[in-house]
C-alpha positions as CSV (number, residue, x, y, z in Angstrom):
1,X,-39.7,-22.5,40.0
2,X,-38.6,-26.0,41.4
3,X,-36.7,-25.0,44.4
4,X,-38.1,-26.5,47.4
5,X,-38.6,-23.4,50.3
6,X,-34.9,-22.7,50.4
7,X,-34.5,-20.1,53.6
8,X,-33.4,-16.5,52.5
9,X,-33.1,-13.6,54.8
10,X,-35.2,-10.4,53.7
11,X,-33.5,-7.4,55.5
12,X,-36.4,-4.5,54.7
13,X,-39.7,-3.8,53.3
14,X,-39.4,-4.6,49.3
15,X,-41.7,-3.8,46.8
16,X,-45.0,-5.5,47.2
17,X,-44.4,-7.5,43.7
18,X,-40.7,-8.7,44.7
19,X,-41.9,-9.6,48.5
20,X,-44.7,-11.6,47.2
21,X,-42.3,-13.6,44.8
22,X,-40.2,-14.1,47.1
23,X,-42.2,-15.5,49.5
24,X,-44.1,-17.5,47.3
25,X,-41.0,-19.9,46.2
26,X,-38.5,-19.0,49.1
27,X,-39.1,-19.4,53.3
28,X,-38.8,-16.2,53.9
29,X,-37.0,-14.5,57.2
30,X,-38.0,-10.9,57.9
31,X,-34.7,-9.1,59.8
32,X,-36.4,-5.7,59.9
33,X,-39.1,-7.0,62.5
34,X,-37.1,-8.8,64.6
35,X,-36.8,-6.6,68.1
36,X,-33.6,-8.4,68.9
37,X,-31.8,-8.6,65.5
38,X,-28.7,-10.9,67.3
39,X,-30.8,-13.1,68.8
40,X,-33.0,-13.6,65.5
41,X,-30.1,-14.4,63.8
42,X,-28.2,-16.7,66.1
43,X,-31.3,-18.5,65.8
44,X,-31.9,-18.7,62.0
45,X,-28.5,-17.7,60.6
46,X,-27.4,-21.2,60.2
47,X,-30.5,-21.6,58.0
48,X,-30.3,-18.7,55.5
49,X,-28.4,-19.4,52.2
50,X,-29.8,-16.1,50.4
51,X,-30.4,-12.8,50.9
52,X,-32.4,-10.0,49.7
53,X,-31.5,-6.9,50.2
54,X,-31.3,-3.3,48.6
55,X,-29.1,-0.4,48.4
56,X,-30.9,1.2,51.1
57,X,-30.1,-2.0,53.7
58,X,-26.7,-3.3,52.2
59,X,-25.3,-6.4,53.5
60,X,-22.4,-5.8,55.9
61,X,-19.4,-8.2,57.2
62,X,-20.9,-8.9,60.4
63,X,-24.3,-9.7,58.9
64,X,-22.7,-11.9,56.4
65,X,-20.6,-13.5,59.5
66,X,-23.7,-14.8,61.0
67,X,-24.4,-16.5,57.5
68,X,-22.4,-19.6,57.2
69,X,-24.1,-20.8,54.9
70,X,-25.1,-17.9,52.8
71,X,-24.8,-18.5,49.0
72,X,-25.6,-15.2,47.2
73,X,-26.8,-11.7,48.1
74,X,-29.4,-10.5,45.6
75,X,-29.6,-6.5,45.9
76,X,-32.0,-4.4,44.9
77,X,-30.4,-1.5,43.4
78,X,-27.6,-0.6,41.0
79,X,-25.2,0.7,44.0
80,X,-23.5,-1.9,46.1
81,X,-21.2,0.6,48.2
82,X,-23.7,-1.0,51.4
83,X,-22.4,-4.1,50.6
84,X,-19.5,-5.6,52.0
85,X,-18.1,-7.1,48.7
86,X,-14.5,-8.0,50.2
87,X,-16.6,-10.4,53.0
88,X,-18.7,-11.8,50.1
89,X,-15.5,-12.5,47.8
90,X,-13.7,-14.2,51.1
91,X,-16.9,-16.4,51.3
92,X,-17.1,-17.0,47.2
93,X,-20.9,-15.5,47.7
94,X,-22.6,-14.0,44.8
95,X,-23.6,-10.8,44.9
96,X,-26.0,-9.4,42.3
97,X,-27.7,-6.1,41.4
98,X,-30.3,-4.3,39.1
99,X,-28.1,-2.1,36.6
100,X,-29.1,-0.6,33.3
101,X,-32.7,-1.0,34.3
102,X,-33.1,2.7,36.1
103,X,-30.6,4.3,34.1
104,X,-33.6,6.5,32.0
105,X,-35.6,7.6,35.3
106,X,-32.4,8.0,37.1
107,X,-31.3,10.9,33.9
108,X,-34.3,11.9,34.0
109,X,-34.4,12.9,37.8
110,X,-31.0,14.8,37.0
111,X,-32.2,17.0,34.1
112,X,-35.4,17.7,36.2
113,X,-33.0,18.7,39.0
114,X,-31.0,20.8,36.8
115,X,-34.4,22.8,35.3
116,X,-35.9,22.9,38.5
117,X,-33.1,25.1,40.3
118,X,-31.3,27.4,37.3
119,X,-34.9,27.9,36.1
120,X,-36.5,28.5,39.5
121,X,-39.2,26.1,39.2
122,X,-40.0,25.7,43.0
123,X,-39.5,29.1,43.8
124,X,-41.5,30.0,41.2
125,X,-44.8,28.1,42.3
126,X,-43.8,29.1,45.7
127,X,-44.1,32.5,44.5
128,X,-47.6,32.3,42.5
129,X,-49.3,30.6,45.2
130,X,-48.9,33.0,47.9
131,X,-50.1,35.2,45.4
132,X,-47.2,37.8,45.0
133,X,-48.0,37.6,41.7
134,X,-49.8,40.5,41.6
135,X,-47.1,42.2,43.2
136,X,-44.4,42.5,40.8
137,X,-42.8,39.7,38.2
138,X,-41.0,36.5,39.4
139,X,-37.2,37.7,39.2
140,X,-35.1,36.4,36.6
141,X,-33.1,32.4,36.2
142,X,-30.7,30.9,34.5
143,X,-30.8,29.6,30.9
144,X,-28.8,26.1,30.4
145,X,-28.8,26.1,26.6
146,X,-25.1,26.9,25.7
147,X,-23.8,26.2,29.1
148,X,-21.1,23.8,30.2
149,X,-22.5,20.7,31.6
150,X,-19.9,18.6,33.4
151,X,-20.5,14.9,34.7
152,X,-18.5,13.5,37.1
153,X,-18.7,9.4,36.2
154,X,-19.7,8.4,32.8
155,X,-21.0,5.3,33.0
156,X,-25.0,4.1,32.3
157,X,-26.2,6.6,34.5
158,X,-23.9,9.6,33.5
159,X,-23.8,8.9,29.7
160,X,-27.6,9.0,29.8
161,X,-27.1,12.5,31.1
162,X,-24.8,13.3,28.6
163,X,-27.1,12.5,25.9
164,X,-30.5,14.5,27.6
165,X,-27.8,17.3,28.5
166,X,-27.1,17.4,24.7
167,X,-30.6,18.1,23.3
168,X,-30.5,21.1,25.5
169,X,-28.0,22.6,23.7
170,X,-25.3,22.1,26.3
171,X,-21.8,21.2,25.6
172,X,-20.7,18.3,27.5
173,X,-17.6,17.6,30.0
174,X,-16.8,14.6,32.1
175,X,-14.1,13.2,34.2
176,X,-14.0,9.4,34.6
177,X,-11.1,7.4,36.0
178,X,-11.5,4.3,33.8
179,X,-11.1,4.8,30.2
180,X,-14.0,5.2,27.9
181,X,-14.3,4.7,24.3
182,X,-14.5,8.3,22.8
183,X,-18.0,9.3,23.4
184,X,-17.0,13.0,21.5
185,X,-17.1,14.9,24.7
186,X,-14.5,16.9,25.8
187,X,-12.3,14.6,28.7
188,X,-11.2,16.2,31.9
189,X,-8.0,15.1,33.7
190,X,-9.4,15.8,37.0
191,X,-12.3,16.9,39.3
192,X,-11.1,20.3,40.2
193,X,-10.4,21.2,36.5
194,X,-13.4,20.4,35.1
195,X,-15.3,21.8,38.2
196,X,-13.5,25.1,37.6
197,X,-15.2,25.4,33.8
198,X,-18.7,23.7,34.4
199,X,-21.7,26.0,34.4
200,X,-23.4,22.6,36.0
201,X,-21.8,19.7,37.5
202,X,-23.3,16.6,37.6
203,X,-22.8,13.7,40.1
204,X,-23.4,10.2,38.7
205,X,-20.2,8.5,40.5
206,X,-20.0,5.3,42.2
207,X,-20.6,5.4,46.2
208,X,-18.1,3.7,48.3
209,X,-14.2,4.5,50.0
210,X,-13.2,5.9,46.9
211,X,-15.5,8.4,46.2
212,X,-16.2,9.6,49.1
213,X,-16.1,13.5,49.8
214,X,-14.7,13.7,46.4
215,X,-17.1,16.8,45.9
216,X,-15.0,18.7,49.1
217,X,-14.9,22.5,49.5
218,X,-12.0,22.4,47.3
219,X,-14.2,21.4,44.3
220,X,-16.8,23.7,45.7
221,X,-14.8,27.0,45.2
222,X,-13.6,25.5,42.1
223,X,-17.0,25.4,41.0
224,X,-17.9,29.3,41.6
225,X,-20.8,31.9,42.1
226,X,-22.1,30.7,39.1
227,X,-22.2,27.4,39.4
228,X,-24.7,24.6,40.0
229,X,-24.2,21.1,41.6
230,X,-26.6,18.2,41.2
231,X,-26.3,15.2,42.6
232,X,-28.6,12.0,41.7
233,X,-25.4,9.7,43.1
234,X,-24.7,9.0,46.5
235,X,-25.0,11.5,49.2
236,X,-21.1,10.0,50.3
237,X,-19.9,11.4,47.4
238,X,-20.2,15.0,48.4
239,X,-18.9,16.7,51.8
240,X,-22.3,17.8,52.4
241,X,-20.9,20.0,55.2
242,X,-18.8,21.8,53.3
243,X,-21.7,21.9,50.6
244,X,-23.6,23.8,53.2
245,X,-21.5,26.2,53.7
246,X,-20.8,27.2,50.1
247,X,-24.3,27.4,49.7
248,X,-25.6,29.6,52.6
249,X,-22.1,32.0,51.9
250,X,-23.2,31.7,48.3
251,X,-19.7,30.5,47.0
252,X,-22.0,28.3,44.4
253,X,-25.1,29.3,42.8
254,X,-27.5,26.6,43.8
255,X,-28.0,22.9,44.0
256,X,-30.6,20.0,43.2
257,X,-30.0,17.3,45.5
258,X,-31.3,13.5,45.6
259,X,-29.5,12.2,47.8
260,X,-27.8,12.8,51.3
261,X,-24.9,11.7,53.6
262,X,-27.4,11.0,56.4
263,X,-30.5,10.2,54.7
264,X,-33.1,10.7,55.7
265,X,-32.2,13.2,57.5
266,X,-31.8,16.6,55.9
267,X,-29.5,19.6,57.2
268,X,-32.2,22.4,58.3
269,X,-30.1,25.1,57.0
270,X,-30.5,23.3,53.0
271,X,-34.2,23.4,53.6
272,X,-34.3,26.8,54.2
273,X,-32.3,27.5,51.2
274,X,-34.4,29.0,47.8
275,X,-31.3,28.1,45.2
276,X,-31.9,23.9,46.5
277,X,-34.0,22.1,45.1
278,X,-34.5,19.0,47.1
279,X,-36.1,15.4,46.6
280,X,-36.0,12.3,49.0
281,X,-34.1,9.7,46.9
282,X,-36.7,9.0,44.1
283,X,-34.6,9.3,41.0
284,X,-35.6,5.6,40.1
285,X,-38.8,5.8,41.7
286,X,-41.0,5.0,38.9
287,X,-43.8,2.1,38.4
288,X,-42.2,1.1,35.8
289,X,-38.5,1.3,36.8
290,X,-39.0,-0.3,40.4
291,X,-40.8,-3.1,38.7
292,X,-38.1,-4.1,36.3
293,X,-35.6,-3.6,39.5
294,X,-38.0,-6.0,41.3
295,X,-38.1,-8.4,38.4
296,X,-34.4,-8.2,37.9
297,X,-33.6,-9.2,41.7
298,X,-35.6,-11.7,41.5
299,X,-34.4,-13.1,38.3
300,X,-30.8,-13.6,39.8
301,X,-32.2,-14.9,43.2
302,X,-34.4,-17.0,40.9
303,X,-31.4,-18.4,38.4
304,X,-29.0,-18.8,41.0
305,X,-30.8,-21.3,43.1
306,X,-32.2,-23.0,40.0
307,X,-28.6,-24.1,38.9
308,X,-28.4,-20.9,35.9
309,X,-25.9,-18.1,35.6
310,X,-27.1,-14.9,37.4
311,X,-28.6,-12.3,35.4
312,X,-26.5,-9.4,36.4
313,X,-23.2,-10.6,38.7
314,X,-21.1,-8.1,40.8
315,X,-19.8,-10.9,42.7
């Protein structure tokens, strides 16, 4: 790369690969070790015309503010609800991501999810190894062949779904706000509808103002006894309150849950819960996957200071 130590801000740990990229061709700014984050920034924010962020750190307005002369934001992630995108546009900064690249791991995780709690998989080995095997059989699950399996957002992520859903032997649903080119599954008009005849809803929406608590207790009832939510999204997209509650009443059957409104921090009473099956964010957490996000970010952070169009533009 030819660009001389140009400053960019780094606001969290990355992945060893990226960080080391990074820092090799970039002069590199650390925000996550400063003890006094205003005062780091006041002193090197007139410096900084990149930064590196993730899903997980975002990029807010008043971050951005102490930026003047910030150029492009290069996230690490496919979800940008952290990021302040109406500041960026007011400022003509870039703003790029890492789509397409975890769609596969990020399926994956949901169909896991979905085995895992109508087929009792953690209960199951919860079961065998406090040996009460030998005290009578597991009690029965849930089959998903020739069930009704409803994605909410059919994009990369929930298409993906669709297709693994498929080879199961499920019938497919979704509801998507922006038209899609017939895919041959059966289009719902809204969220409550298609909540009302899924067997398993799937969450693959967008984070952000528009999506949020668009899985309420509404939705929730709607969804029924028999019912299963997963949600390999954004923990914002689900009232995760009222998600308790339906739960621990059983008004739904069970969940398989990725993500959380609060993360990391996990409501005690879902913990509890046997029909939850829960994971700490790690639907794209793959060597593989996190190396091709890695490679991505830097790619754009790479083009865009070398004079080339970014790889993958939201901004």
């Amino acid at each position: 790369m030819t660009v001389q130590k140009i400053d960019v801000l780094v606001t969290g740990p990355l992945q060893p690969w990226l960080m080391s990229a990074v820092e090799r061709d970039f002069r590199v700014h650390k925000l996550w070790l400063a003890s006094d984050r205003d005062a780091f920034l006041k002193e090197h924010g007139e410096q900084i015309r990149g930064v590196v962020t993730s899903a997980l750190y975002g990029a807010k307005a008043p971050l951005i503010d102490a930026l003047p002369k910030l150029e492009i934001i290069a996230s690490f992630g496919v979800g940008f609800d952290t990021i302040d995108l109406e500041a960026a546009r007011r400022r003509k900064i870039v703003v790029t991501n890492t789509p397409d690249v975890l769609t596969d791991c990020v399926a994956d995780t949901a169909i896991a999810l979905l085995l895992a709690v109508t087929r009792r998989i953690c209960e199951a080995d919860r079961f065998l190894r406090a040996g009460k095997w030998s005290q009578g059989r597991f009690p029965l699950a849930t089959k998903v062949g020739g069930k009704n399996c409803c994605i909410a957002g059919l994009g990369n992520v929930g298409s993906a779904i669709a297709f693994r859903a498929k080879g199961f032997g499920m019938t497919i649903g979704y509801y998507d706000p922006y038209p899609k080119r017939d895919p041959g599954y059966h289009r719902y008009d809204n969220l409550e509808t298609m909540a009302r005849e899924a067997d398993f809803l799937m969450l693959a929406l967008p984070g952000g103002e528009q999506t949020h608590h668009a899985i309420n207790a509404r939705i929730l009832s709607a969804l029924g006894p028999k019912g299963f939510l997963i949600n390999v999204a954004r923990g914002s997209v689900v009232d995760q309150a009222a998600l308790v509650k339906a739960l621990v009443a059983g008004e739904i059957a069970g969940a398989g849950l990725d993500v959380f409104e609060d993360e990391p921090t996990v409501p005690p009473e879902l913990i509890k819960l046997d029909n939850v099956v829960l994971t700490p964010h790690i639907a794209s957490g793959t060597h593989e996957t996190r190396e091709a996000m890695g490679q991505l970010t830097f790619a754009n952070l790479e083009a865009y200071f070398s004079g080339k169009p970014v790889v993958t533009r939201v901004v």
